[in-house]
C-alpha positions in Angstrom: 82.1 101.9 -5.9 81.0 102.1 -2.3 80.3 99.1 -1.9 83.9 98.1 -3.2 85.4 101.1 -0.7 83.5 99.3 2.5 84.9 96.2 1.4 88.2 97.2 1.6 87.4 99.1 4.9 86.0 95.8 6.5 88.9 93.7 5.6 91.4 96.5 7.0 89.6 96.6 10.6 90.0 92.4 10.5 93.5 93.0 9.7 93.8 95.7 12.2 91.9 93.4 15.2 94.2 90.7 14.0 97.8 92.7 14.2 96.5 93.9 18.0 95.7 90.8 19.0 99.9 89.4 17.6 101.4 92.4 18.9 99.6 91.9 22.5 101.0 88.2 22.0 104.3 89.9 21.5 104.2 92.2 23.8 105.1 95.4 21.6 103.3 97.9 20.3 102.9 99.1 16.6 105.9 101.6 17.2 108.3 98.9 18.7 107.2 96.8 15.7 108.2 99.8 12.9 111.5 100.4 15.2 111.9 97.0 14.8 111.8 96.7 11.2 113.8 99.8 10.0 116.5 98.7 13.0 116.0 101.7 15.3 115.4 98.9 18.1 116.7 95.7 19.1 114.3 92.5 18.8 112.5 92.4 22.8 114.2 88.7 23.8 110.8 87.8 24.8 109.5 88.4 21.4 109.7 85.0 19.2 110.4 84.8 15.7 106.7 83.3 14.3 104.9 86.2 16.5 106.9 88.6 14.1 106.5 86.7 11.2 102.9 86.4 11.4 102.9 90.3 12.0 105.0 90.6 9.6 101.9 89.0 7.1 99.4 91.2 8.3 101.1 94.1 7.8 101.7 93.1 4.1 98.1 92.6 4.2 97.2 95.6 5.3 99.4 97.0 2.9 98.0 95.7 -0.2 94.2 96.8 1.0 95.3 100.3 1.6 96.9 100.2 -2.3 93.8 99.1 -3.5 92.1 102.2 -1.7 94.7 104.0 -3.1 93.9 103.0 -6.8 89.9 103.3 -6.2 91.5 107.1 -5.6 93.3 107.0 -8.9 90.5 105.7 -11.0 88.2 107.3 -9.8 88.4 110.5 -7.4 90.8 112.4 -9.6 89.2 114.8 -11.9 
């Protein structure tokens, strides 16, 4: 099981790394980028549509890896 959980953990601090290096490209931080999406702030004019995008797939990413953290909690921490 831990060796599942540091799995998960690695691939979350690539994905991490990766989404700082995009937003640095885009010149945002992870704020403007969540303002961004739920439209509490325009799009910057110097940020270009595949440097979102590509954000946009790492984020999902990162989503899916902290779901399956989420169900290693499920499955197995609850008692």
């Amino acid at each position: 099981m831990f060796e599942k959980i540091d799995e998960i953990i690695a691939r979350i601090e690539e994905i991490r790394d990766e989404i700082q290096i995009l937003l640095s490209m885009g010149k945002i931080s992870f704020v403007d980028y969540i303002m961004i999406k739920r439209g509490s702030m325009d799009m910057p004019e110097h940020l270009q549509m595949a440097v979102l995008g590509q954000i946009n797939d790492q984020v999902d990413l990162l989503k899916e890896q902290i779901d399956k953290l989420n169900k290693i909690k499920r499955e197995m921490l609850v008692f």
